[in-house]
C-alpha positions in Angstrom: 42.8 5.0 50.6 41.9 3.8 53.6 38.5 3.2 54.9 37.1 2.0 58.2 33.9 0.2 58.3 31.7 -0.9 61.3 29.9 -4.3 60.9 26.4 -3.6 61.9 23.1 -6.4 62.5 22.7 -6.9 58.4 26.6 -7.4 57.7 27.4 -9.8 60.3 27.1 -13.6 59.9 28.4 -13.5 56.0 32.2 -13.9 54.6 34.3 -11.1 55.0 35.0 -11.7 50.9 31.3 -11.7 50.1 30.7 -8.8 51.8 33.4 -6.9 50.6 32.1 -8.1 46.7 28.4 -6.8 47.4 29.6 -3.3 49.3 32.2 -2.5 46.4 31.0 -4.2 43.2 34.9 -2.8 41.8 36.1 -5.1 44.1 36.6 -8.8 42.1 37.3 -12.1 44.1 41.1 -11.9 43.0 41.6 -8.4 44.0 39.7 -9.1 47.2 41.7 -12.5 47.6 45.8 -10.4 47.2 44.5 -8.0 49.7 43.6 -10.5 52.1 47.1 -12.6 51.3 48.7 -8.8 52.2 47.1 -7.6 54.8 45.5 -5.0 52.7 42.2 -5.9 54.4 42.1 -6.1 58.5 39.7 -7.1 61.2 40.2 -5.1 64.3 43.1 -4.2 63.4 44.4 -8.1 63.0 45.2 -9.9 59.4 41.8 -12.1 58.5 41.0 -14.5 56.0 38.3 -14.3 53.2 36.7 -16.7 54.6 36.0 -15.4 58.2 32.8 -14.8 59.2 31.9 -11.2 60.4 30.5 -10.4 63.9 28.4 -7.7 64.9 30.5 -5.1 66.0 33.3 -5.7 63.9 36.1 -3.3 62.9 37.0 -3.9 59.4 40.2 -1.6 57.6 40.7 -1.7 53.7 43.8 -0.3 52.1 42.6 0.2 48.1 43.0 2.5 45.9 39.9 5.2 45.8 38.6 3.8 42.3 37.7 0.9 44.0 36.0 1.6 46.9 34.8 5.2 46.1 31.9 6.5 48.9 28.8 6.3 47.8 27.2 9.7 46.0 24.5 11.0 44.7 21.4 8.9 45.4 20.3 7.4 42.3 18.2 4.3 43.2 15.9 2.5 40.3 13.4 1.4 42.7 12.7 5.0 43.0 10.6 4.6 39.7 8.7 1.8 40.2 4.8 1.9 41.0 3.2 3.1 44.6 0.8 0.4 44.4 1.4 -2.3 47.2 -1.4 -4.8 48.6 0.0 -5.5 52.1 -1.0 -8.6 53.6 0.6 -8.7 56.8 3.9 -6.7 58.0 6.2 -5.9 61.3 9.6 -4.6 62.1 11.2 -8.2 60.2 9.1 -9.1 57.4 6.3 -7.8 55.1 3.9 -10.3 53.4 2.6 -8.9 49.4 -0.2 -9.6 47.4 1.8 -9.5 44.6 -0.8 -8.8 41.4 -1.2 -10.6 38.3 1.3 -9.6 35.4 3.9 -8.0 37.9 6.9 -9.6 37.7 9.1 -10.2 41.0 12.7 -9.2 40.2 13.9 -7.2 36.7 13.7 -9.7 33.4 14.8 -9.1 30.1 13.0 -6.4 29.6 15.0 -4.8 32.7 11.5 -3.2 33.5 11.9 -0.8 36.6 8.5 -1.6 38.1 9.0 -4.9 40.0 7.8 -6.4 43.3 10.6 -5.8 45.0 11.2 -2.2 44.0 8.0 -1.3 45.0 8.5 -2.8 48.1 11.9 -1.0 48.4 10.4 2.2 47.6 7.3 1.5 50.2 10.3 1.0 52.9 12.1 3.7 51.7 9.1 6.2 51.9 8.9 4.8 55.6 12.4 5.4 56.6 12.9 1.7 57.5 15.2 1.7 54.2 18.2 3.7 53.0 20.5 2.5 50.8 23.1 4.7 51.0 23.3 3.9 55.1 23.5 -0.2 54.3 27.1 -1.5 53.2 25.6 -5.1 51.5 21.8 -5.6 52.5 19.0 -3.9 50.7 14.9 -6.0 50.9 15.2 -8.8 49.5 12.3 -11.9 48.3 12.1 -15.2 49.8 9.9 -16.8 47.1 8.6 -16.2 44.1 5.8 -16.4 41.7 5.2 -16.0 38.0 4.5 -13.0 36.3 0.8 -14.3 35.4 0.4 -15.7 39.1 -1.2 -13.5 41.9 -0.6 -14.0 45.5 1.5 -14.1 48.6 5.1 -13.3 48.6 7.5 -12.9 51.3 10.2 -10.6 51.7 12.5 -9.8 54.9 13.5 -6.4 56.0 17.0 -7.3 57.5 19.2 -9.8 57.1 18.5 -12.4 60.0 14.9 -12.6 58.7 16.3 -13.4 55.7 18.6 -16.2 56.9 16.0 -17.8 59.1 13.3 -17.5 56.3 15.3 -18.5 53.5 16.7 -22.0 56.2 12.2 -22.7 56.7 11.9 -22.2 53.2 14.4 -24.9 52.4 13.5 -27.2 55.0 9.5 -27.0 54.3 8.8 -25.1 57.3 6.0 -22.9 55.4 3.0 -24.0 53.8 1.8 -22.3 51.0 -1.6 -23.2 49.5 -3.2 -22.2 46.0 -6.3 -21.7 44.7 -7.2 -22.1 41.1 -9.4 -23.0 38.2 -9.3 -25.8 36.2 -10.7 -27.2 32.8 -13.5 -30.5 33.7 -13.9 -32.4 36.5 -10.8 -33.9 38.8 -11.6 -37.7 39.3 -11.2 -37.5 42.7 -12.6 -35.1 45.2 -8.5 -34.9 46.3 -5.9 -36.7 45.8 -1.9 -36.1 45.3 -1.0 -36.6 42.1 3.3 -37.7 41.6 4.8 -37.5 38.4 8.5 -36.4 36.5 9.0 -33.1 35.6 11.7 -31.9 33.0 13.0 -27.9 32.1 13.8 -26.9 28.4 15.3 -23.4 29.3 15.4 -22.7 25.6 11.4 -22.9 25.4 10.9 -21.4 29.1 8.7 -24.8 29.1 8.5 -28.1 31.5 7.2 -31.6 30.1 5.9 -34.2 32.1 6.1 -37.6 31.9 5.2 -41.5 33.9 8.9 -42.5 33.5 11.9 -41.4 35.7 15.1 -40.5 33.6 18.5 -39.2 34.7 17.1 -35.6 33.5 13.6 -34.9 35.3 13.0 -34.3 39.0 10.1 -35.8 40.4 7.3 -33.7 41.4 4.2 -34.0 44.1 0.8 -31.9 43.2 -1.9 -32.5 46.3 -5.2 -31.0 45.2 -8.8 -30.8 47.1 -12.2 -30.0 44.8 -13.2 -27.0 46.4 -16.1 -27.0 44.1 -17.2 -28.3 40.9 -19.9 -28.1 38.3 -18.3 -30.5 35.8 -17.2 -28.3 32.9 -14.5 -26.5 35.9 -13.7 -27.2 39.0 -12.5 -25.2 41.9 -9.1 -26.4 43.3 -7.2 -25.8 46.4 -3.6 -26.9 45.6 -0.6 -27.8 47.6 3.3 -28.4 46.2 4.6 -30.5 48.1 7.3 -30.5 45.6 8.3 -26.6 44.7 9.3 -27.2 40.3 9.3 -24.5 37.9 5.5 -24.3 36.4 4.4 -27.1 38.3 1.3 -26.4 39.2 0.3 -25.3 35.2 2.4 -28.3 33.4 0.9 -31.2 35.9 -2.6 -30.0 35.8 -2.5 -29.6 32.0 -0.9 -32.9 32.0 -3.7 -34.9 33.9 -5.9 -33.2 31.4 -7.1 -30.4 33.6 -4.9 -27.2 32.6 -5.5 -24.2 34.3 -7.9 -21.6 33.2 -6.8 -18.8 31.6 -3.1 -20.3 31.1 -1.5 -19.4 27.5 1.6 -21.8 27.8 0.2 -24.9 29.2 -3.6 -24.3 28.8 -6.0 -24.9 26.2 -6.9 -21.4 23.7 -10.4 -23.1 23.0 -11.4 -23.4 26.4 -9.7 -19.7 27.6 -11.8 -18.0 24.9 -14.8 -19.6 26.0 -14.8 -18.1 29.3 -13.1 -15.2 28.6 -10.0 -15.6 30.3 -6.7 -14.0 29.2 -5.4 -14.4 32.7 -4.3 -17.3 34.4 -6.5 -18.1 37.1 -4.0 -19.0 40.0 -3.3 -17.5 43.1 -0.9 -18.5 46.1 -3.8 -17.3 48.8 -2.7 -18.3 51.6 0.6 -19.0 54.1 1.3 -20.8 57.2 4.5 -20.7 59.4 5.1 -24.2 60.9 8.0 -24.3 62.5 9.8 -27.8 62.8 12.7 -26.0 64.5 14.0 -22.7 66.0 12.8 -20.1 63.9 14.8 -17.0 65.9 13.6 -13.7 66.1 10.7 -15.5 64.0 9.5 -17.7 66.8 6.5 -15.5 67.0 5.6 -16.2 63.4 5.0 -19.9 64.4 1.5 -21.4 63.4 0.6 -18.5 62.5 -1.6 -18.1 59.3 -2.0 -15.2 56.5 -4.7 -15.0 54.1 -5.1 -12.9 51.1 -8.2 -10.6 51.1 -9.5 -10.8 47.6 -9.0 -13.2 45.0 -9.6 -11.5 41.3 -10.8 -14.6 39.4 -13.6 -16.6 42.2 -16.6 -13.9 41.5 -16.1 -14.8 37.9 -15.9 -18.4 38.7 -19.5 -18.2 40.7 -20.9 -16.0 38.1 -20.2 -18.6 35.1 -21.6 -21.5 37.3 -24.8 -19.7 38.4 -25.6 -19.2 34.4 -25.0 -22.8 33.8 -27.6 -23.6 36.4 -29.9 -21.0 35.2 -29.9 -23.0 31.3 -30.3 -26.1 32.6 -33.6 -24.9 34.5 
């Protein structure tokens, strides 16, 4: 069979043998690879290699046998299931900014549950005609960040795939600013302070341990807090990684003796039952956009700052510190 494709804005910049993988999933590297080697795959009607990077406007031919790259059929998309609800934070023709909520989880996990973040968000674009999946040969919406299940907040995702080159390069190089806001057990000693320490992953456990001592297995890890308010027994906290580790916000607070409120891994059950919380009380509230570089069609993003509207856990927060105050009248 032979089938002509047009490289369009969300193909171009990737290898030809990447693309080729995510538009025909039949298609393995070695099959893909013996094409290439004879001349079964063309670009403009020259021989290529897999390694070439594709330009806007590119004609690409493929000689395979139907089976492999059969045309797309009935539509039959999972996200299609997932849940209407979707807090929108902020959104424009590039990106769209979530307030994910708590016990969501971002992409399918063992459970392959169809109701994620990003299938909601899929269906939401989908709904709006700024998504179709069966017009796109390898991009569909995809996240920049994450968060855990239990952890309420901001996430990014980009419609097309330059936002999701230039987002993914700021990500990487520290160019956003994401800031926290939690609950935790007692008072901090200091009214801020950045707290360094080692961090080490047991996969087996889904559990991190930290430690004083540097070893050839942990990766050191940077918590900055401020005291947003305190009235000894918790305290308010404003957090900032400046070091992004798995559970790192949980495992070093619980480590300093301060674990998060309402946290069933790394928290304490006494002190959750006490205040009645069975959810974690942490939320990724707000995002900045500091450009250190170019940031593209995302310039106008720069300095810009996004805030989430409501954060489920503060009224409970105030409500438990107003009746302290009361008993101690």
């Amino acid at each position: 069979m032979k089938k002509e494709i047009v490289i369009g804005k969300n193909d171009c910049g990737q290898r030809l043998d990447r693309f080729l993988a995510k538009a025909f999933p039949a298609l393995k590297s070695g099959i893909i690879n013996k094409a290439v080697r004879n001349k079964d795959v063309k670009i403009n009607g020259k021989r290529t290699e897999a390694a070439y990077r594709l330009e806007n406007g590119d004609l690409l031919y493929l000689f395979f046998p139907d089976s492999l790259i059969e045309p797309k059929t009935e539509f039959k998309e999972d996200f299609m299931k997932s849940a209407d609800r979707l807090k929108i934070v902020y959104e424009d023709g590039n990106i769209i900014l979530v307030d994910k909520e708590q016990g969501l989880v971002v992409h399918s996990d063992n459970e392959n549950t169809d109701d994620t973040l990003i299938n909601r968000i899929k269906k939401y674009l989908y709904q709006k005609g700024e998504y179709n999946p069966q017009k796109e040969n390898s991009f569909a919406p995809a996240l920049c960040n994450r968060i855990d299940r239990n952890t309420c907040g901001i996430v990014i995702a980009a419609k097309n795939a330059e936002a999701l080159r230039i987002l993914n390069e700021k990500i990487k190089n520290r160019e956003l600013s994401k800031k926290y806001i939690c609950i935790a057990a007692g008072e901090m000693p200091k009214r801020e302070d950045t707290l360094t320490a080692y961090l080490q992953k047991d996969s087996e456990a889904n559990k991190v341990k930290i430690t004083e001592v540097k070893n050839a297995q942990n990766l050191t890890v940077k918590t900055k807090y401020k005291v947003l308010d305190s009235f000894g027994e918790l305290s308010l906290l404003e957090i900032e990684l400046l070091t992004g580790r798995t559970h790192q916000i949980r495992a070093h607070l619980a480590y300093m003796g301060h674990s998060l409120l309402g946290d069933g891994k790394y928290g304490t059950n006494r002190v959750n039952i006490k205040y009645g919380f069975k959810n974690q009380a942490l939320c990724s509230y707000k995002l900045t956009f500091d450009f250190k570089t170019d940031g593209g069609i995302l310039n106008y993003l720069d300095k810009k700052t996004f805030q989430v509207e409501e954060i489920p856990f503060l009224d409970k927060y105030y409500n438990i510190k107003r009746q302290k105050e009361r008993t101690k009248k």
